[in-house]
N, C-alpha and C positions, 0 to 999 in steps of 0.2 A: 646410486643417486643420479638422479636425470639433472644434465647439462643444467645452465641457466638460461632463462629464455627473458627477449630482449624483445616488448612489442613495438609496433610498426606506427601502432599509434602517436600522436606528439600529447608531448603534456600540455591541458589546456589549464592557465591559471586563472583567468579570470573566470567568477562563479556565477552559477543562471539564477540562487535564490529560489529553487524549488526543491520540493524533497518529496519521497515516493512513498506510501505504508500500503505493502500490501503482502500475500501469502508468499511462503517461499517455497510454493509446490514448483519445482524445477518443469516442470511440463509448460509450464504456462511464462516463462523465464524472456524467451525472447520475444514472444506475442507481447509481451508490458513494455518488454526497450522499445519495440516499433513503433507502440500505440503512444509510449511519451514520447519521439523522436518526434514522428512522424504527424500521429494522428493532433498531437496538443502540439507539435514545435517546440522541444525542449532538447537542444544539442545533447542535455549532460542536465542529472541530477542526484541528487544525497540521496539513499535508495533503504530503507529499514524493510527489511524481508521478514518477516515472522511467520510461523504457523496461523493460519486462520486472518491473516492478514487486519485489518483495523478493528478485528471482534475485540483488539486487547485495550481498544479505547473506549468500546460500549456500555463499561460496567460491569460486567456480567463476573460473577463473583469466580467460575470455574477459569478465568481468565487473570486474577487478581496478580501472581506475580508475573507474567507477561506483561500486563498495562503499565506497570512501575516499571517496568525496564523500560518500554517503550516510548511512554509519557515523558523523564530522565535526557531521554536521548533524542527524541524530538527536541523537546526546549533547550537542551544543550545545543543544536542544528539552529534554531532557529535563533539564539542569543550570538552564537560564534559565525557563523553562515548566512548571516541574515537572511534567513529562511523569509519569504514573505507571500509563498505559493505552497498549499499543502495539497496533494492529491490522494484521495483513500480510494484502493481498489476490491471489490470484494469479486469472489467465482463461484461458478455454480459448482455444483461438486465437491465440493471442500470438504476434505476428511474431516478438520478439525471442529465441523458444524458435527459431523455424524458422530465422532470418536471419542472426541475429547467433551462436548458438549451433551452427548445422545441425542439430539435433534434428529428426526425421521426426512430423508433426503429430500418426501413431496415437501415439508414443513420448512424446511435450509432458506429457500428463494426470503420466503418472507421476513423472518427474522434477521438475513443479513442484510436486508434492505434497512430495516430497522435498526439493527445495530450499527448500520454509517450514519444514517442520521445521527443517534446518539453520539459514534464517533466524530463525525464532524462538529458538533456543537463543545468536545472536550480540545479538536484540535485546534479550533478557534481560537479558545482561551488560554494557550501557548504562549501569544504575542498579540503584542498590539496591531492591529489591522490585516492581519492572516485575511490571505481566502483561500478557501477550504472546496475543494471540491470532489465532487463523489461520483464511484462509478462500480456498474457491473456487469462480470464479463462472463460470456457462455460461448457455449458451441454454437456455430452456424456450420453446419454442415463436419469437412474437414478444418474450418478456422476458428477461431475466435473474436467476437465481437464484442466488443466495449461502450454501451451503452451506460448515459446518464441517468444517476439515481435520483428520483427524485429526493430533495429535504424537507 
């Protein structure tokens, strides 16, 4: 059994009121802390990792018990956490467009464009006065860029 480990970090108690939905493909794990740290200025946020990231807010019926879990747990974040910043992040690549959905990889981009929109209009309706913001991330070269989806 491995020691206990004690991080170096301090506990921050005061809360930033935003929260994060997006895929929990580990490859792309630190590129989303930087891009909310850094890119949006967000010290610290409530973080919901799912396969295929906000498809389980689109509707899409191969999605159905994922969205209940998600949907549950959002508004639970946003009632306890006064959540009052939602950001949905979709990637290009996404197994769960290819795998779990069968969607053809040229056909991915499009759809999960589509399915944030969708998603954002159900994370909206979470809380009173939510903004909801949407984004998608691809390769640039060896990085990742995070580019504004349209709604």
């Amino acid at each position: 059994m491995p020691a206990p480990f004690e991080s170096t970090l301090p506990y921050e108690e005061v809360r930033i009121h935003a929260a994060a939905v997006y895929c929990s493909d580990g490859r792309l794990g630190e590129q989303i802390d930087e891009f909310l740290h850094r890119g949006l200025g967000l010290p610290r946020y409530d973080r919901v990792a799912v396969p295929g990231g906000p498809v389980c807010l689109a509707g899409r019926l191969l999605a159905f018990w994922e969205a209940r879990g998600v949907e549950d747990q959002l508004r639970f974040l946003v009632r306890v956490h006064d959540i009052e910043r939602i950001i949905l992040i979709a990637h290009a690549g996404c197994a769960f467009y290819q795998v779990r959905l069968g969607i053809s990889e040229s056909l991915a981009e499009k759809e999960q464009l589509a399915d944030l929109a969708r998603a954002a209009h159900v994370a909206a309706g979470l809380g009173h006065e939510l903004s909801v913001e949407t984004y998608f991330a691809r390769r640039a070269g060896e990085r990742i860029r995070f580019e504004p989806a349209a709604r």
